[in-house]
C-alpha positions as CSV (number, residue, x, y, z in Angstrom):
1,X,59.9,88.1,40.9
2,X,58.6,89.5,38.0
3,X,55.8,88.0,36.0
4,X,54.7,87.0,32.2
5,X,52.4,89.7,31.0
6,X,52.2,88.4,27.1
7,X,54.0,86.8,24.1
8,X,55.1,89.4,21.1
9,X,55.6,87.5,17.7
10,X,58.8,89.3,16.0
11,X,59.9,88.0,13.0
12,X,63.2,89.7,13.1
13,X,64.4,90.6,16.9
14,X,66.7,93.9,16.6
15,X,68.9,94.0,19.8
16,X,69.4,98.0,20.4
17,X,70.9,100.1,22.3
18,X,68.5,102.8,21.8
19,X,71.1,105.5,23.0
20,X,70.3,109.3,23.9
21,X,72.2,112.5,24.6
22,X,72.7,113.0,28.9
23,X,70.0,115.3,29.1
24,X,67.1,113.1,27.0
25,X,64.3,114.2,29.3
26,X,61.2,112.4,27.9
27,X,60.5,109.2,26.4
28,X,58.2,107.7,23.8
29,X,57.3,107.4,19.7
30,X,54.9,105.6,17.2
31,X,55.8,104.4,13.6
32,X,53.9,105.4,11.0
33,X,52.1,108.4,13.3
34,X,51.2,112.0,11.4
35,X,53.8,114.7,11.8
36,X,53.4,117.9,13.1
37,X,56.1,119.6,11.7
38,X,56.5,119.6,7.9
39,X,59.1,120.2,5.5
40,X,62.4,120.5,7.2
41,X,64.5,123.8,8.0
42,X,66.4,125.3,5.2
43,X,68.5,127.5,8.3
44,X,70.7,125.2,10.5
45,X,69.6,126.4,14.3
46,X,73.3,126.6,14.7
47,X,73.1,129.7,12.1
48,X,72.0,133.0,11.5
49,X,69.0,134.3,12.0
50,X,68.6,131.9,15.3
51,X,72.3,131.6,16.4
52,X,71.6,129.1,18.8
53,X,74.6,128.7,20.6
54,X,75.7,132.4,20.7
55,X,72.3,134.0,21.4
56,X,71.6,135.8,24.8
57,X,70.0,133.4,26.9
58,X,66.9,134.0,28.6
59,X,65.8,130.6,29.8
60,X,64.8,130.2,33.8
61,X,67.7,127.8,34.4
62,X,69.5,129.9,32.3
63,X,68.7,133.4,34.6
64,X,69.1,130.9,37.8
65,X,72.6,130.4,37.1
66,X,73.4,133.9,36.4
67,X,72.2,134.6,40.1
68,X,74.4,131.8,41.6
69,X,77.3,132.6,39.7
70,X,77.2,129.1,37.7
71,X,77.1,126.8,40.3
72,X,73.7,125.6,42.6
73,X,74.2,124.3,46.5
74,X,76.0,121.9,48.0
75,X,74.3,118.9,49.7
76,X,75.5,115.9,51.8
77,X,74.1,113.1,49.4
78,X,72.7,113.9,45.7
79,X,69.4,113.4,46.8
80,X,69.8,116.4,48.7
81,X,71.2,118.6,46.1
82,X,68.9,117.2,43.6
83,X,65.9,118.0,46.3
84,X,67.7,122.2,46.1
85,X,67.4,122.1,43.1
86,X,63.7,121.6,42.1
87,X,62.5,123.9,45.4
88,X,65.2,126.4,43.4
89,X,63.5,126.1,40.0
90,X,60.0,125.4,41.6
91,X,59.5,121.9,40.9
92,X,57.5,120.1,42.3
93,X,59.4,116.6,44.0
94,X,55.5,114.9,43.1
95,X,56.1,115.0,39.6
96,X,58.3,112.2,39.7
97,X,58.5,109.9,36.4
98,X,60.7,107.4,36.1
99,X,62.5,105.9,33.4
100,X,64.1,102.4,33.1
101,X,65.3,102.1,29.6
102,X,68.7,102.9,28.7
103,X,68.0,105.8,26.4
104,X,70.3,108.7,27.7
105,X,74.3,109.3,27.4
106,X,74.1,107.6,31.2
107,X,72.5,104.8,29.9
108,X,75.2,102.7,31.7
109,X,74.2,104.2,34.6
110,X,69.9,103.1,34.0
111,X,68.9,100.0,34.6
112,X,65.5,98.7,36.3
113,X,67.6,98.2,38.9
114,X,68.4,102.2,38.6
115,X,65.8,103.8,36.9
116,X,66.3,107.8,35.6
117,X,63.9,110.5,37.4
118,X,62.4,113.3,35.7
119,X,60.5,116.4,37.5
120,X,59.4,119.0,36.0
121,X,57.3,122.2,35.6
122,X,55.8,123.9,32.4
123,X,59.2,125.5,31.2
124,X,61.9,123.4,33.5
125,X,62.8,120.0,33.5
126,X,65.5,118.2,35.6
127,X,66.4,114.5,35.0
128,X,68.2,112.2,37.8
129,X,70.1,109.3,37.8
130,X,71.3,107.9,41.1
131,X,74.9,107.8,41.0
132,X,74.9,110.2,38.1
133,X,74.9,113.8,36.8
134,X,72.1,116.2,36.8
135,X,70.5,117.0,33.7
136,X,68.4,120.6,32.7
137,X,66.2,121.4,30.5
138,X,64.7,124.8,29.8
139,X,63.0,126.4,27.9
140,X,64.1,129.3,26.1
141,X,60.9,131.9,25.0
142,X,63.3,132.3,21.4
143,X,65.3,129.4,21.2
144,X,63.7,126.8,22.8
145,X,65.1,124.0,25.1
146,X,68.6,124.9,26.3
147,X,70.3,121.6,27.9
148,X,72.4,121.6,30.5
149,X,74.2,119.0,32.4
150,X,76.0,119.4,35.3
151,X,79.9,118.5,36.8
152,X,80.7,118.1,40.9
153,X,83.3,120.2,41.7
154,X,86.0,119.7,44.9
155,X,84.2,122.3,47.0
156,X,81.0,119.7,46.6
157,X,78.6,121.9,44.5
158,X,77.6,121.5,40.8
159,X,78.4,123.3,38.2
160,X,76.4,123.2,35.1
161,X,77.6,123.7,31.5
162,X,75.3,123.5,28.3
163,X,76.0,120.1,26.5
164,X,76.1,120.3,22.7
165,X,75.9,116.3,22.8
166,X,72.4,116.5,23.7
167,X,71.8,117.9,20.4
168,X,72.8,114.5,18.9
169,X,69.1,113.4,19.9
170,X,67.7,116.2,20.7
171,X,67.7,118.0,17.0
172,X,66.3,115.7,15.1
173,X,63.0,114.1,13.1
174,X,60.9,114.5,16.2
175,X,61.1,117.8,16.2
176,X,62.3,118.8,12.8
177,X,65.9,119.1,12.9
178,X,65.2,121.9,15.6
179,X,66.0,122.2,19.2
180,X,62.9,119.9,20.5
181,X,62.1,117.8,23.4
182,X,62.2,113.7,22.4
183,X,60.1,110.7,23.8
184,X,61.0,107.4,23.2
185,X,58.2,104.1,24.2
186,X,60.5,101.0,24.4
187,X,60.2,97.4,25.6
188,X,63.6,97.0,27.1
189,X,65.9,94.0,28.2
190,X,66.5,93.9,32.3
191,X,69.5,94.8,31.2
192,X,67.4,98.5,29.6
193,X,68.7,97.5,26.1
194,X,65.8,98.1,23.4
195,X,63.6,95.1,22.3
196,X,61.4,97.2,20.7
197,X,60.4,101.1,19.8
198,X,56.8,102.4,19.2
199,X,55.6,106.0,18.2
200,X,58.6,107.2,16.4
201,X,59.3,110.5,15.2
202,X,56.5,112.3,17.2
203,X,55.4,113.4,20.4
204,X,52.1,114.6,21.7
205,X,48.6,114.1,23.0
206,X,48.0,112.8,20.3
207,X,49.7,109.4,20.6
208,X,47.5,106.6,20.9
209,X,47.8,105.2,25.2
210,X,48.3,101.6,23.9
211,X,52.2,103.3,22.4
212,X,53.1,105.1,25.2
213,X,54.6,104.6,28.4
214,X,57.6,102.2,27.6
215,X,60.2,101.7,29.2
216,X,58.6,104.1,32.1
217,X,57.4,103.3,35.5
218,X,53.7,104.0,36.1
219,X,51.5,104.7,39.3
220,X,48.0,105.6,40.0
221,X,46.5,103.9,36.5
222,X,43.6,101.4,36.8
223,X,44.0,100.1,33.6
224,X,47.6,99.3,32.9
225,X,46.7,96.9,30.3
226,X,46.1,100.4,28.5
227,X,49.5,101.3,27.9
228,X,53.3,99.9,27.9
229,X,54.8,100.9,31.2
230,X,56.0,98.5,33.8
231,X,57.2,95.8,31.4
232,X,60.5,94.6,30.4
233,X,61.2,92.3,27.6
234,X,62.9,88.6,27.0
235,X,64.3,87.3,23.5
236,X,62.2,84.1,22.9
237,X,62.3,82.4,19.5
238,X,60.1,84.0,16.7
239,X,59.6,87.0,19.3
240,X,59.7,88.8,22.7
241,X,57.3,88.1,25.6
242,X,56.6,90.8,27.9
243,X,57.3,90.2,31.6
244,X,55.7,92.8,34.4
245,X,58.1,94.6,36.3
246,X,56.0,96.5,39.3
247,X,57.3,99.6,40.8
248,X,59.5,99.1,43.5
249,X,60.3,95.7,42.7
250,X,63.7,95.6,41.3
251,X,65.1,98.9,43.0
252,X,64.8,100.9,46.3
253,X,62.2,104.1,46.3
254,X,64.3,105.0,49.4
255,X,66.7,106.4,46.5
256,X,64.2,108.9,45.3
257,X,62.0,111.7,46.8
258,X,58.9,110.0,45.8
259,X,57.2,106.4,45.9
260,X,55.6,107.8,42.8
261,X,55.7,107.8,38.7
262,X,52.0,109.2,38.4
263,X,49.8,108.6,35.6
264,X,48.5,112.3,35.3
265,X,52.1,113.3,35.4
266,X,53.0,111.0,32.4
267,X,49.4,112.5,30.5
268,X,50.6,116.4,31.3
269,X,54.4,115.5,30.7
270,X,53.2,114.0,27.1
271,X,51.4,117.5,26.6
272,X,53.6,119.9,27.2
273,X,56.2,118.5,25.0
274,X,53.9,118.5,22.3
275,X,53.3,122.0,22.8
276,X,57.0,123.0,23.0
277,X,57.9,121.7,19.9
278,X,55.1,123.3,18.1
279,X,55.6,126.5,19.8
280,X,59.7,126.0,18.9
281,X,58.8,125.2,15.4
282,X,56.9,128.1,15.3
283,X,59.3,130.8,16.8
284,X,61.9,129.5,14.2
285,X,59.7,129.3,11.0
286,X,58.6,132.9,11.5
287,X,62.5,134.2,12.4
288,X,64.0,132.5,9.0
289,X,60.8,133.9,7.0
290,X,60.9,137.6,8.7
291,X,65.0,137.2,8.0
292,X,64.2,136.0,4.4
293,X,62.0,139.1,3.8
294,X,64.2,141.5,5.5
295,X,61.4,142.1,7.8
296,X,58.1,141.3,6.0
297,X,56.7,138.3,4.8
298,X,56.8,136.7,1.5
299,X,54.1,135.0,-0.1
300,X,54.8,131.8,0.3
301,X,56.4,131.8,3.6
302,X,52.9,133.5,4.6
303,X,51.6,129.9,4.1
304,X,53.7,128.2,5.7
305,X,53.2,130.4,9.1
306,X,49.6,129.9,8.7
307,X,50.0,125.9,8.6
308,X,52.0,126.2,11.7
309,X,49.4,128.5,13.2
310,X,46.7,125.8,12.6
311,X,48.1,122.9,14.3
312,X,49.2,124.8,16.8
313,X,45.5,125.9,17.1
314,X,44.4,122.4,17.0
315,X,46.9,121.2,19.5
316,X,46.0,124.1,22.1
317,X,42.1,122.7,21.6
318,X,43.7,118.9,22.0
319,X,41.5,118.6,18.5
320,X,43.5,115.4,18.4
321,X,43.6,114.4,22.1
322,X,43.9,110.2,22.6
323,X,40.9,109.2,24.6
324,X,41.4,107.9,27.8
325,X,40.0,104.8,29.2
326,X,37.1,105.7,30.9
327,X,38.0,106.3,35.2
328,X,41.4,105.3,34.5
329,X,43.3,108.1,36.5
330,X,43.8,107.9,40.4
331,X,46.1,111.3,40.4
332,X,48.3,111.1,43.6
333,X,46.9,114.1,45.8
334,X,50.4,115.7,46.3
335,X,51.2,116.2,42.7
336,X,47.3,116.9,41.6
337,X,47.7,119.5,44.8
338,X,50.8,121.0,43.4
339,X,49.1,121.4,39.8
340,X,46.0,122.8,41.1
341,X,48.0,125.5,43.0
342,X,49.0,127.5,39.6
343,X,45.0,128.2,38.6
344,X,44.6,130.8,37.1
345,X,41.0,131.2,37.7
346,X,37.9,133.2,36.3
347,X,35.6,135.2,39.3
348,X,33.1,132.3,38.7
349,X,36.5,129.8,39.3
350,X,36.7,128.3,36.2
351,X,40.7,127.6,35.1
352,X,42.1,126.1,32.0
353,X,43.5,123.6,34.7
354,X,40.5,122.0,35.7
355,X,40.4,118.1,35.1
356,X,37.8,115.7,33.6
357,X,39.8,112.7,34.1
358,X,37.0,110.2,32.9
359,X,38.1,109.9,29.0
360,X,39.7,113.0,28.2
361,X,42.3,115.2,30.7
362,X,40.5,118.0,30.9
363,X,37.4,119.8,31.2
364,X,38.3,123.0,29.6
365,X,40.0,121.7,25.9
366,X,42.1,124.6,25.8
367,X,45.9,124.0,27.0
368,X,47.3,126.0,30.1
369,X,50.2,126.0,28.6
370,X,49.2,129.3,26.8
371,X,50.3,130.7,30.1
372,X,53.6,130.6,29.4
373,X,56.4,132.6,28.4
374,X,57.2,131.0,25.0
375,X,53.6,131.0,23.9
376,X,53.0,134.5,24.9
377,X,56.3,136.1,23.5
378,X,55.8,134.2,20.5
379,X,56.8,136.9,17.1
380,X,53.9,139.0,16.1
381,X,52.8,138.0,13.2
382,X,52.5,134.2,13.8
383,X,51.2,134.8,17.7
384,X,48.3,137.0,16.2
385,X,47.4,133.8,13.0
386,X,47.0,131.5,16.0
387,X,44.7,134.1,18.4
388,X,42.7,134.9,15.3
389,X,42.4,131.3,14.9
390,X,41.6,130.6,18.4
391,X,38.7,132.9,18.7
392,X,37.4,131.5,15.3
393,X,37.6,128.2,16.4
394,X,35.8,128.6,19.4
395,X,33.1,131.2,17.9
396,X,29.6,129.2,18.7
397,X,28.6,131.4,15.2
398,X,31.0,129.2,13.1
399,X,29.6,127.1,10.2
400,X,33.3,124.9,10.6
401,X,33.1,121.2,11.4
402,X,36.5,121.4,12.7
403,X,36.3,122.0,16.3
404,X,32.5,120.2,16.3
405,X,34.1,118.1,19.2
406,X,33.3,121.2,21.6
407,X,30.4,122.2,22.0
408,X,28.5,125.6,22.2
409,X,29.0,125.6,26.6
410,X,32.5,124.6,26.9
411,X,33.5,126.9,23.9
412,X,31.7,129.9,25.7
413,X,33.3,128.5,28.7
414,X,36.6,128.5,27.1
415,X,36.5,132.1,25.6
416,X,35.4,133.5,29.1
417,X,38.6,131.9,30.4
418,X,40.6,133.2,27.9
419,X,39.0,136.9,28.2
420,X,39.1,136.8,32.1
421,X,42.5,135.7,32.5
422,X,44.1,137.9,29.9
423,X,45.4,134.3,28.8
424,X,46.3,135.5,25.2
425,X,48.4,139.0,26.2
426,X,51.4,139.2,24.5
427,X,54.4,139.0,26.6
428,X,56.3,142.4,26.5
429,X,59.8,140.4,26.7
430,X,59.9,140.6,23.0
């Protein structure tokens, strides 16, 4: 039985649907909030110079089919081939979210009866709908997300084919009409319709705690009062009130590999979709200005690549992080053990994935996801603005109030990491 949490007054109640494309793998956004992203693209993604549906594809799920010939294993239940899948792809089961809002193309498939499961790792994400189809994304080092969604054939395996649907919600405002991971933060019906939306048109760190997490399942928080997870929503005149809905309540964890949707896992999943947009925004930005300059960059598009290149900067050194309420994280050992197994570590030990976990994530401000083959194979000209800008930024010489937040130890700290680890070498796949 699920009980009152609080009253909303609504002058207007808007009943929506608040539908996404099959392979909508995050959730959350708040009116109003700053945009990363600018102006938006004068070159369709669909066009020349990106060509995104005719490019070469160089995406892990993308090189995983090419080894198994299109189609992944076979399994006596879909738990079981869902469970293949991420030990294929290296995903951990323990990062687990789940979703109850009806805000994918299977929407009549997600209920709070039936909530949607995401896993995922720092390029790979796979969502999961009991009774449903499997959904991919990955992420492409040139073109960014690639979404695929996948079909059971008679022999019992799954094929996969890219879904140009997805695009429907997954090329638009939030990340500037490109390719981009969405989030959505609803207060939905038990039925999963929308009652109501928060943070639109962005996705981040940055997002205040108190807009986030609607319409999601949330374990391993101490102060759910903090966010919007584990609520549904009820019409009342002049409003909505706000009714808890625990996990595990209104559906069976026996139909997932996990008993979890971990807090950290919501705070790093938040991240790093941040940091694939901005990364996305700037692989395209630099391809339509190097293509508008037959090779070299014009003035003005100069500028623009140096905007992008400082807030990316600032989003790498979480200048804008949300604070967290102070001892607020209980990670689930599993998935913080599964995390803490891809250090990469300085001799003294030190790694960009050590946490702080009081009121901000981490104790090293710098993003791991620096590590990765998108950042790293990033074009020249835009990857070197945001190393220059880096090392600026965390010079303990600079007369900048702009990265003040950090001080002189953890920005030494920081560069040592960076240095050690070899953590801003280009990639030689481009």
């Amino acid at each position: 039985m699920v009980k009152m949490a609080n009253m909303i007054p609504w002058p207007s109640i808007r009943m929506r649907s608040a539908l996404g494309p099959i392979a909508c793998l995050a959730l959350v956004l708040p009116i109003g909030a700053t945009r990363l992203f600018g102006q938006a693209p004068k070159v369709s993604f669909r066009e020349f110079p990106h060509n995104y549906w005719s490019s070469p594809l160089e995406d892990p799920f993308s090189r995983f089919l090419r080894q198994k010939g299109g189609q992944v294993q076979d399994g006596p239940t879909d738990q079981v081939k869902l469970q293949s899948l991420l030990r294929a792809l290296d995903i951990p089961q323990s990062s687990q979210l789940l979703v109850y809002s009806a805000t994918s193309l299977q929407s009549g498939l997600i209920l709070p009866s039936n909530p949607r499961a995401i896993y995922f790792n720092e390029d790979t994400y796979v969502g999961y709908v009991p009774g449903g189809r499997l959904e991919v994304a990955s992420i492409d080092p040139s073109l960014g997300p690639i979404f695929y969604v996948s079909r059971p054939e008679p022999s019992g395996k799954e094929s996969f084919t890219r879904s140009e649907r997805c695009m429907n919600c997954h090329a638009g405002r939030t990340s500037a009409q490109l390719p981009g991971m969405v989030a959505e933060s609803v207060i939905c019906t038990p039925t999963g319709a929308s009652l109501d939306g928060f943070r639109r048109e962005t996705v981040g760190h940055q997002i205040p705690l108190r807009e986030r997490l609607g319409g999601w399942h949330v374990t391993g928080s101490t102060h759910t009062g903090s966010h919007l997870g584990n609520l549904v929503g009820e019409a009342v005149p002049g409003g909505y009130r706000t009714l808890l809905n625990p996990p595990g309540v209104q559906f069976n964890f026996a139909h997932y590999p996990n008993k979890t949707s971990d807090f950290l896992a919501h705070l790093l999943h938040e991240h790093q979709l941040g940091f694939h947009n901005l990364v996305t925004l700037a692989a395209y930005r630099t391809r339509e200005a190097l293509a508008k300059g037959q090779g070299h960059l014009l003035e003005g598009d100069a500028n623009v690549l140096s905007d992008i290149s400082a807030r990316l900067t600032r989003y790498i050194l979480f200048a804008d992080e949300a604070p967290l309420p102070a001892n607020s994280v209980i990670p689930d050992p599993e998935f913080l053990k599964e995390f803490l197994s891809k250090r990469i570590a300085t001799k003294e030990g030190d790694s960009l994935r050590d946490f702080d976990l009081d009121t901000r994530i981490f104790r090293y401000r710098c993003s791991y996801m620096i590590y990765t083959e998108a950042f790293r194979s990033l074009p020249t000209v835009i990857l070197e603005r945001v190393t220059e800008r880096l090392l600026r930024a965390l010079s303990t010489d600079s007369s900048s109030e702009e990265f003040t937040y950090l001080t002189k130890d953890e920005k030494q700290s920081i560069r040592r990491i960076l240095t050690d680890t070899n953590a801003l070498k280009r990639s030689d796949t481009r």
